[in-house]
N, C-alpha and C positions, 0 to 999 in steps of 0.2 A: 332633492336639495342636499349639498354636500355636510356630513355634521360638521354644527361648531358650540364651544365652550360655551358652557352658560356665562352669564355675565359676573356671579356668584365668582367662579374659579377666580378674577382678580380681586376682589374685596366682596367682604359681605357686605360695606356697604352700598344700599340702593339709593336712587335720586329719582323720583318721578313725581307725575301732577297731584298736587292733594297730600305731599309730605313735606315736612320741612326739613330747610337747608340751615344748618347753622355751621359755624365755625368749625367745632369739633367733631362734626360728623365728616366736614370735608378735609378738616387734618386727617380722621383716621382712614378715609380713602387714599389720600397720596401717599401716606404711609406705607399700604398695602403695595401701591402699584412700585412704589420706589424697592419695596423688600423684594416682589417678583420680578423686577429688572436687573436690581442685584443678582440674583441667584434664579435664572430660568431654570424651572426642572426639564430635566433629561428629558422629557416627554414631547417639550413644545420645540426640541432642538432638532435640526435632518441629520439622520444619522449618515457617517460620513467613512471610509474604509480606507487603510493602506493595504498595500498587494504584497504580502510576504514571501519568497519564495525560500521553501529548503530542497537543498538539493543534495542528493544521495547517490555513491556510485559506485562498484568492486569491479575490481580487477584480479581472474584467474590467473595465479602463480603455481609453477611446481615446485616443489620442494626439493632439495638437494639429493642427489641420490643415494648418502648415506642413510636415508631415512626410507624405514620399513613402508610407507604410505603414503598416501598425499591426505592434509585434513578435505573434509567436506567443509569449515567453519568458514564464513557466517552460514552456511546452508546445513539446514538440520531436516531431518526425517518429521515429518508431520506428526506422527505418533508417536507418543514417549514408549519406548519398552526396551529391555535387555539390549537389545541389537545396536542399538542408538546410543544408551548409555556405555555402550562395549565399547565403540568407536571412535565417541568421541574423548574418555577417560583411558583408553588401553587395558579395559577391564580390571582396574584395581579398585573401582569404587563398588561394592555392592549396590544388589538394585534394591530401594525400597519395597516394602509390601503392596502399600496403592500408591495410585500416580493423582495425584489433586488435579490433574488435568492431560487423560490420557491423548486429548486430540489438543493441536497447539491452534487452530482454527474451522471455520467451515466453511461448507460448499466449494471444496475445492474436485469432486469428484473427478477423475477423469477416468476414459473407456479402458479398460484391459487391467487398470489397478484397483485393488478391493482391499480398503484401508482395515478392513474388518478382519481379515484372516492376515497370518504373522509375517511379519516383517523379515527381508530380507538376512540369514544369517541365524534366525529362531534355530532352536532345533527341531526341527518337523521334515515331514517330507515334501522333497520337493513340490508335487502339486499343489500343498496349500501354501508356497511363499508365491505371492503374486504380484511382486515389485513394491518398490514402493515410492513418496513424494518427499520431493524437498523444498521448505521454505527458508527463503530473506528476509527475515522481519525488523522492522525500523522503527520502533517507536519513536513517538513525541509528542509531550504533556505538555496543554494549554492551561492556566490556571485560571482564564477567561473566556467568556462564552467567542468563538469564531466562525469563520463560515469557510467549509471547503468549498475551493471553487474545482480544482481539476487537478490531474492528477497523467504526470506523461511519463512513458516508459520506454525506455530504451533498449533492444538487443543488438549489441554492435558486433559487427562479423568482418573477415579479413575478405578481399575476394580474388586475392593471388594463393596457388595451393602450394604445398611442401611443407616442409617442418617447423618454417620459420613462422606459418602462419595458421593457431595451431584452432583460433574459431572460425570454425566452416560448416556450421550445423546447417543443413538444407531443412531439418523440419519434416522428413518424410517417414513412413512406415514401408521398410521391404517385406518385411512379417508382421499383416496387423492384428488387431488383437484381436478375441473373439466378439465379432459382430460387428467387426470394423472391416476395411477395406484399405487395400494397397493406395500410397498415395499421401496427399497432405494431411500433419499431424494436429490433431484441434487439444490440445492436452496440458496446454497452458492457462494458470490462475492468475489474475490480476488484485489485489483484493485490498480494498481500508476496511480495517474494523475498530471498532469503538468500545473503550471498557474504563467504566469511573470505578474504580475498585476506592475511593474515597464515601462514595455515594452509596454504594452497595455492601460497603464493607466489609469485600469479598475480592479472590482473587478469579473466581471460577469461569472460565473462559465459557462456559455456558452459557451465562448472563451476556455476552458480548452482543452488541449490535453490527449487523455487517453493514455499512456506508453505504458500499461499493463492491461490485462485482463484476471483472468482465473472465468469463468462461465460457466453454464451448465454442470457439470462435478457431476457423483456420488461421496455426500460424504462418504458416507461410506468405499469406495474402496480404499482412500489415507489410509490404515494400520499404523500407524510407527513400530509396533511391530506384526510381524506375528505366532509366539510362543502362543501355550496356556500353555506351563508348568509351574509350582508351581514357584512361587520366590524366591529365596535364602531367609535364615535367617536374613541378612543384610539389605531386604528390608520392615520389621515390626518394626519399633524401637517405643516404647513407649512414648507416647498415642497414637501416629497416625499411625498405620500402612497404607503404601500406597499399598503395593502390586506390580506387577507388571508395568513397564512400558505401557504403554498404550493410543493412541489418534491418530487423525490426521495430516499426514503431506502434506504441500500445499509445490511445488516446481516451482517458475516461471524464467525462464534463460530471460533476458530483452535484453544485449549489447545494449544499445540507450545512442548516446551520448547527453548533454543538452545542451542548450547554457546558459551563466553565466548570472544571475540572475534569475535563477529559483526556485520556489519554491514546491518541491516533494509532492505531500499528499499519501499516502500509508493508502490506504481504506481497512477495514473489513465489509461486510455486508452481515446480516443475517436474518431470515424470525418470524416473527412475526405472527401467524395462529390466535389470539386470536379473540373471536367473528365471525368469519369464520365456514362454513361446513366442513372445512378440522380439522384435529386431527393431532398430529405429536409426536413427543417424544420431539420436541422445547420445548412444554408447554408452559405456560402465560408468563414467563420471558425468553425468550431465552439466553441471555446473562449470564443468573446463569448456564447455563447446560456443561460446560467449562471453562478450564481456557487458556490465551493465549501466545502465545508466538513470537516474530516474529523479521526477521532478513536481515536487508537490504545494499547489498553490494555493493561500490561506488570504481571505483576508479579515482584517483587526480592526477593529472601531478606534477609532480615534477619540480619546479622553482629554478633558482638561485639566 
């Protein structure tokens, strides 16, 4: 038998055989039922949800060629050290002593990088730089409890070649890494994590919950477009023809609900082979080899 509210929860008062009924006892019951019709608690209401969507997306740009570099920004080196801070300041900032938070997330391991030995650019020898990772991170703080529902990811590719089109990553290894094999590349991280640095009062990415995790998974195999045929006419317009639709798509279903004051970071991280034995079609700037796109769905309780 399904539960229900004692009779209590609307008035204390009771009426049955063998008590008496007087006037003010049944004023102060309609009292009660009149003050709990006024004001239902939250409890005996269906909770009810709108569908929020944020949507998040970068576009790879080169920079003029008066300029010694291209930045890597918003993509950052997962580890904080020397190398990182060198790059992205042009080495005029001194590096701190400690780093309050030497890893910027986790679980993002992939095969042939070992986030534990130094960073591309350290001064070491070469055998211990053994490439390194780069994250997208996107925060966004809910100051009420919500519920992720999913979370889609986009990698947009050109599928005409030449200079004009300049992402064309296939996603392959011609040099894999050790204990890896020639072939499609599994080396991309998907990742939500979670940190109430209000709650914890703390910024220490340790404490982080991770949501969400899709890793290890063939990139090449996420298709968005399975068609090889020609493109309509509609998709050449002058000067840029794009071509066909074409890239990958990441789909992660989450339902986790949060507690209010949380603050979401919805991670992209990707492999960096550079100075490494391995080879990849990443190349020296992974981040150019793509453009992105991504879309994360929340839904909000509806208040009165």
């Amino acid at each position: 038998m399904p539960y229900q509210k004692h009779n209590r929860y609307v008035s204390d008062e009771q009426f049955a055989d063998g008590t008496t009924i007087d006037g003010s006892r049944m004023d102060n019951a309609m009292q009660d039922v009149q003050e709990i019709v006024n004001s239902v608690p939250k409890g005996d209401i269906k909770n009810r949800y709108t569908q929020t969507q944020f949507v998040m997306g970068w576009s790879p740009a080169k920079t003029y060629s008066a300029n010694a570099t291209d930045t890597s920004l918003p993509w950052m080196q997962a580890m904080n050290d020397a190398a990182q801070l060198a790059t992205i300041t042009g080495g005029v900032v001194a590096e701190p002593d400690p780093y309050q938070n030497p890893q910027r997330a986790k679980g993002y391991a992939a095969l042939g990088i070992d986030p534990t030995r130094q960073e591309i650019g350290a001064p070491a020898p070469v055998e211990s730089r053994n490439g390194a990772q780069y994250i997208w991170m996107t925060p966004i703080h809910f100051g009420k409890s919500v519920i992720i529902q999913s979370l889609k990811v986009f990698f947009c590719l050109d599928t005409n070649a030449g200079a004009l089109y300049p992402y064309n990553n296939t996603y392959l290894f011609t040099t894999p890494p050790e204990g890896g094999v020639a072939g499609p590349t599994s080396d991309v991280s998907i990742q939500i994590i979670l940190d109430r640095p209000q709650a914890y009062g703390s910024e220490d990415r340790r404490l982080n919950q991770v949501v969400a995790n899709k890793v290890g998974f063939v990139v090449a195999h996420a298709e968005i477009n399975q068609t090889t045929g020609a493109p309509g006419a509609d998709m050449f317009p002058d000067p840029y023809p794009g071509g066909n639709l074409d890239g990958k798509f990441f789909d992660i279903t989450v339902n986790e609900p949060l507690p209010k004051g949380s603050r979401v970071r919805v991670c992209i991280v990707i492999p960096d082979y550079e100075a490494t034995a391995t080879a990849s079609t990443w190349t020296a700037q992974p981040w150019m080899r793509q453009y992105y796109s991504a879309t994360l769905t929340v839904l909000e309780e509806l208040e009165r």
